[in-house]
Each structure stands twice: as structure tokens, then as C-alpha cells.
N, CA, C and O of each residue as an XYZ file, in Angstrom:
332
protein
N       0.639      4.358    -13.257
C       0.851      3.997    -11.867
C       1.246      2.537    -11.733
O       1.939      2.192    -10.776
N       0.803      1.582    -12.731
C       1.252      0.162    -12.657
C       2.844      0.212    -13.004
O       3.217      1.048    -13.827
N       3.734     -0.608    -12.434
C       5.000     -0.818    -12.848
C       5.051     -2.023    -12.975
O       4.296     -2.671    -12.250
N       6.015     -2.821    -13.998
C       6.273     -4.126    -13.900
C       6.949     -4.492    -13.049
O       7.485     -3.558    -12.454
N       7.232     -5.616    -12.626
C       8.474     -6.291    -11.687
C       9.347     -5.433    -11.648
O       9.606     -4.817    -10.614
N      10.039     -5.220    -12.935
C      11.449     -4.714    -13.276
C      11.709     -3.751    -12.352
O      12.768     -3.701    -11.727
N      10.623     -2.821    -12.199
C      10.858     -1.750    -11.651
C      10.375     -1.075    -10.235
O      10.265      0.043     -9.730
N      10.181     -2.306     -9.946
C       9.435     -1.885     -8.172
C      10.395     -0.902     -7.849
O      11.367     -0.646     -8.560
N      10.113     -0.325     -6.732
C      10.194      0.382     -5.765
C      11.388     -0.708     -4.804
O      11.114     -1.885     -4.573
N      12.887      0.049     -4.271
C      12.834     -0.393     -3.131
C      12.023     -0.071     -2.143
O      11.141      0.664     -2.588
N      11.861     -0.328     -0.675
C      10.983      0.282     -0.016
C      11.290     -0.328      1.550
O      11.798     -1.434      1.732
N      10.993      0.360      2.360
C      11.650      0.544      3.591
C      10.967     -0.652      4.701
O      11.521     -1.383      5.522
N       9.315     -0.460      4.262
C       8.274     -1.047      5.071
C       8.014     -1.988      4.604
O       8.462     -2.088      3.462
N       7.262     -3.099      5.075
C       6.306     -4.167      4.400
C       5.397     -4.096      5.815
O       5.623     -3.821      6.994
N       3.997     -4.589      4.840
C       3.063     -4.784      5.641
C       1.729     -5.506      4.858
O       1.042     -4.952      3.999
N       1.517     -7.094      5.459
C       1.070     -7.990      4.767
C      -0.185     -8.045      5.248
O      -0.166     -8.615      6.338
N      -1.121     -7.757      4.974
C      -2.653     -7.565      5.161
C      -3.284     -8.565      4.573
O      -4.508     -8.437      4.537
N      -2.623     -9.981      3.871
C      -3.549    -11.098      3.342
C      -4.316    -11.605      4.246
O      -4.022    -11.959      5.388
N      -5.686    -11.643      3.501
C      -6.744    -12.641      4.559
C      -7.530    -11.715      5.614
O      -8.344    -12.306      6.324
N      -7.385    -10.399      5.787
C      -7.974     -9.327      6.185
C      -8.975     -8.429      4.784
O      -8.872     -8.271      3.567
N      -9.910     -8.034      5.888
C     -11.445     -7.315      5.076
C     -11.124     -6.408      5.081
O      -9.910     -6.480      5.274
N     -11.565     -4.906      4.937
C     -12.096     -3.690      4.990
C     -13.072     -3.775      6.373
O     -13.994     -4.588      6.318
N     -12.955     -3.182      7.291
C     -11.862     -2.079      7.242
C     -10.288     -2.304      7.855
O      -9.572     -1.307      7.771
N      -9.848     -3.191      8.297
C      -8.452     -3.709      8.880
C      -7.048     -3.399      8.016
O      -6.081     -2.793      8.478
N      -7.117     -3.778      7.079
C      -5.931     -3.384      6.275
C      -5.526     -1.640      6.241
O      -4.466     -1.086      6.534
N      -6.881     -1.046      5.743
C      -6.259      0.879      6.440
C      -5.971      0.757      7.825
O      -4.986      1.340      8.277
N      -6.531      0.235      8.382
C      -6.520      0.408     10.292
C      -4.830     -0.060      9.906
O      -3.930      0.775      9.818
N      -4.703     -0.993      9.781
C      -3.309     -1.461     10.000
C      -2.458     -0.269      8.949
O      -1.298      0.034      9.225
N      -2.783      0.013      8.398
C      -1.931      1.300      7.188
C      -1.707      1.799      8.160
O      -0.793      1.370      8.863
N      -2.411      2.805      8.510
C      -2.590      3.979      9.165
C      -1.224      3.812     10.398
O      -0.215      4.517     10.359
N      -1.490      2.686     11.486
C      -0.662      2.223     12.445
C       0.402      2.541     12.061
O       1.087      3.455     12.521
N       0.770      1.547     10.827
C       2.194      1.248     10.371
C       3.262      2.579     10.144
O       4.406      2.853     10.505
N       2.136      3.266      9.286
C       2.990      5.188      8.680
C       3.322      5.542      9.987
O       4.503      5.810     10.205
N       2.564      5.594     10.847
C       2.813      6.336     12.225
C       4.548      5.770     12.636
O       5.029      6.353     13.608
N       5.100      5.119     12.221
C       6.396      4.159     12.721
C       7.099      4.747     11.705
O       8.185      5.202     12.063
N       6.757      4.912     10.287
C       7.721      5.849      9.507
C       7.728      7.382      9.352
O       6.948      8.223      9.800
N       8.884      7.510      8.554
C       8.996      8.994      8.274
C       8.842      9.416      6.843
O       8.848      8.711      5.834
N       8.747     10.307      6.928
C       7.905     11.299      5.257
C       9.217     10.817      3.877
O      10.423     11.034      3.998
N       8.817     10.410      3.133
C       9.712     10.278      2.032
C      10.258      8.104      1.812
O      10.769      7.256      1.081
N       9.859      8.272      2.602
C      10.309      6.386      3.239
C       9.095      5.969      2.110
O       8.302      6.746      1.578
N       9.210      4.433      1.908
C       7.974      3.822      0.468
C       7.977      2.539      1.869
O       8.800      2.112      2.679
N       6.101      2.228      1.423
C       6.043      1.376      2.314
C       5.134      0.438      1.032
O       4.309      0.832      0.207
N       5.631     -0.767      1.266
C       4.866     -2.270      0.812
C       3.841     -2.830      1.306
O       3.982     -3.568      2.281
N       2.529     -2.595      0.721
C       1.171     -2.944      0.972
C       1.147     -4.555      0.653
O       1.767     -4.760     -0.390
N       0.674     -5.644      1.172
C       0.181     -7.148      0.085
C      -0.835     -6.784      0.827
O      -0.821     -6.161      1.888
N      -2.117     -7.385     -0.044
C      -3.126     -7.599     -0.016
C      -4.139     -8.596     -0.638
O      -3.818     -9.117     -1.706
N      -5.344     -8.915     -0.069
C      -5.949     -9.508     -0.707
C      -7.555     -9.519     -0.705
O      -8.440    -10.320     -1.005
N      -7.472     -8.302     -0.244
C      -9.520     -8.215      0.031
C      -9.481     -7.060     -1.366
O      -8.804     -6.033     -1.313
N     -10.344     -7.448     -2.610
C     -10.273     -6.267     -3.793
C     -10.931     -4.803     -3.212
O     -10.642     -3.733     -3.747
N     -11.635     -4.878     -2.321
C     -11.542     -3.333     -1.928
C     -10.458     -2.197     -1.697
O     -10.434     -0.973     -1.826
N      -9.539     -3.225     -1.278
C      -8.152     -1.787     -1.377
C      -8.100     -1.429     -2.465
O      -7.907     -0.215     -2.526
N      -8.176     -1.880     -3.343
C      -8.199     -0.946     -5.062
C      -8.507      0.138     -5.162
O      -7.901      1.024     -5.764
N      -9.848      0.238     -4.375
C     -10.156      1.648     -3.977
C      -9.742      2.315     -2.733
O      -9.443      3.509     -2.721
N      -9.717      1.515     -1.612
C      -9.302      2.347     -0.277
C      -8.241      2.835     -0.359
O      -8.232      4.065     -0.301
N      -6.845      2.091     -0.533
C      -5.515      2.646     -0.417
C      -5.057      3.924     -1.444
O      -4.078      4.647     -1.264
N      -6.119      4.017     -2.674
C      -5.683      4.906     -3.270
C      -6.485      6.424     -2.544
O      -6.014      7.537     -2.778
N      -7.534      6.259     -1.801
C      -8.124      7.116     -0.987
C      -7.331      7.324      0.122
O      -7.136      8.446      0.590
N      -6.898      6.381      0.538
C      -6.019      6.754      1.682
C      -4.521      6.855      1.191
O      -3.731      5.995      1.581
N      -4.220      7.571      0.598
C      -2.946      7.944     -0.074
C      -3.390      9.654     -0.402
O      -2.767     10.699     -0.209
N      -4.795      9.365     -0.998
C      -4.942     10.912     -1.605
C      -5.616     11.566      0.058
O      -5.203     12.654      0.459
N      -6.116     11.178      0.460
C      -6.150     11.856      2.012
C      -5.558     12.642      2.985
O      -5.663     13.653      3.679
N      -4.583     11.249      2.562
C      -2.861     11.677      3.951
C      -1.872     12.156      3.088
O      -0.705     12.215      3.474
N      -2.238     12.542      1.840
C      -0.925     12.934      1.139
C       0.184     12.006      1.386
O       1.141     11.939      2.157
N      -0.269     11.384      0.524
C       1.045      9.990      0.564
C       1.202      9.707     -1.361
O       0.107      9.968     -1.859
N       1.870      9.425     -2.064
C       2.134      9.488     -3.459
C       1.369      7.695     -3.762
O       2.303      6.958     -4.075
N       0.604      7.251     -3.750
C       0.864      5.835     -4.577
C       1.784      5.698     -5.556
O       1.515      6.323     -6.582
N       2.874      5.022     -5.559
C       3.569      4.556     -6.467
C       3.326      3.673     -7.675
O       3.802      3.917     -8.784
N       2.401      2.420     -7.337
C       2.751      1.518     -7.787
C       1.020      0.091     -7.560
O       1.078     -0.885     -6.813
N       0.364      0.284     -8.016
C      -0.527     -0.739     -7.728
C      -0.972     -1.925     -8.899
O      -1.096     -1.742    -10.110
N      -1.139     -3.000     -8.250
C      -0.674     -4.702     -8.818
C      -1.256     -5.573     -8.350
O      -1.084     -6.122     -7.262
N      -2.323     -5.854     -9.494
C      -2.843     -7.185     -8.983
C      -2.024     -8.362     -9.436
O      -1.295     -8.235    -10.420
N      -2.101     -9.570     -8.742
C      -1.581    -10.652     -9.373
C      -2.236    -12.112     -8.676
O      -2.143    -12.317     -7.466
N      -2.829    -12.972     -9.509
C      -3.059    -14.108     -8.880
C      -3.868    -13.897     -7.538
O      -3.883    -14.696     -6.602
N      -4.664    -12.468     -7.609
C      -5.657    -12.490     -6.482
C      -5.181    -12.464     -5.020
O      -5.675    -12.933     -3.994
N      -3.660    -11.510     -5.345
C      -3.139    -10.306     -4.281
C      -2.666     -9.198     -5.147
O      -2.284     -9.280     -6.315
N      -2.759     -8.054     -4.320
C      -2.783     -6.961     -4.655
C      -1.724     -6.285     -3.614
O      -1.783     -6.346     -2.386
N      -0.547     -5.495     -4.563
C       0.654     -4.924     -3.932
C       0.519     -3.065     -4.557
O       0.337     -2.488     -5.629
N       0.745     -2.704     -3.104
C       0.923     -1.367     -3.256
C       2.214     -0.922     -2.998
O       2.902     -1.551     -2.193
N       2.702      0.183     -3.625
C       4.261      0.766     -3.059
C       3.592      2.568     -2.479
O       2.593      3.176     -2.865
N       4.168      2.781     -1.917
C       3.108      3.663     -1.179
C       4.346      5.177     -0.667
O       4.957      4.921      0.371
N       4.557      6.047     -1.059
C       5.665      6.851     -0.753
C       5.209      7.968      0.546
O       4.799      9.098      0.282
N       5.321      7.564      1.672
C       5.126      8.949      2.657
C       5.108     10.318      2.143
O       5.909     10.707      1.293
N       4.094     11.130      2.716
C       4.286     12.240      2.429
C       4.321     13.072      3.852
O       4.510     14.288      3.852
């Protein structure tokens, strides 16, 4: 599920959740999908280490594919594929 640089994901969405806790960053997920459509990849940043676990729960929930999850320098990027 990790990809290097090389190979991100283009992706349709961004949505920058740095400096937000649990629970705000799903609250704001959740919002955001509602604006896209099924098959579209949306760009998570983050920086509270609980999404490590939430976003991959909230992917396997809503049937959404995680693509792609990345820590770096104490943010954390998801690529996230609608389902």
C-alpha cells in the first residue's frame, strides 16, 4: 500500500487536515467525498498519527480503496480512491 514519490497517484481532491485532532480530519473526509464522485482519488495531508488508523477504517467502511499511505517528517499523506 506504501508507494514512493515516483508513483503517487494523480488525484482529483486535496484536503489538508494539518494541525487538526481526531475526530475533525474524518468529519472533514466524510464532507469532502460528498463533493466527489465514485472512481475520483482524493489527497489526504495530515498530521495527528491517529489517521493511521482512522482513514484506513474509514476507507474500509465506505468502501473507498486506500491507495497509498505515507508518513514523512511527521505528516501523513493518503491517496484515497472513491468507491
Amino acid at each position: 500500500m506504501t508507494n514512493s514519490a515516483d508513483s503517487l497517484p494523480d488525484f482529483q481532491a486535496e484536503l489538508d487536515t494539518r494541525g487538526l485532532y481526531c475526530p475533525e480530519p474524518i468529519m472533514l473526509m466524510h464532507n469532502k467525498v460528498r463533493d466527489m464522485n465514485a472512481g475520483e482519488i482524493l489527497k489526504v495531508v495530515a498530521t495527528d498519527p491517529a489517521t493511521t488508523r482512522d482513514v484506513p477504517k474509514f476507507c474500509n467502511f465506505l468502501g473507498h480503496e486506500l491507495l497509498s499511505q505515507q508518513e514523512s517528517d511527521g505528516q501523513y499523506f493518503y491517496f484515497i480512491r472513491l468507491g
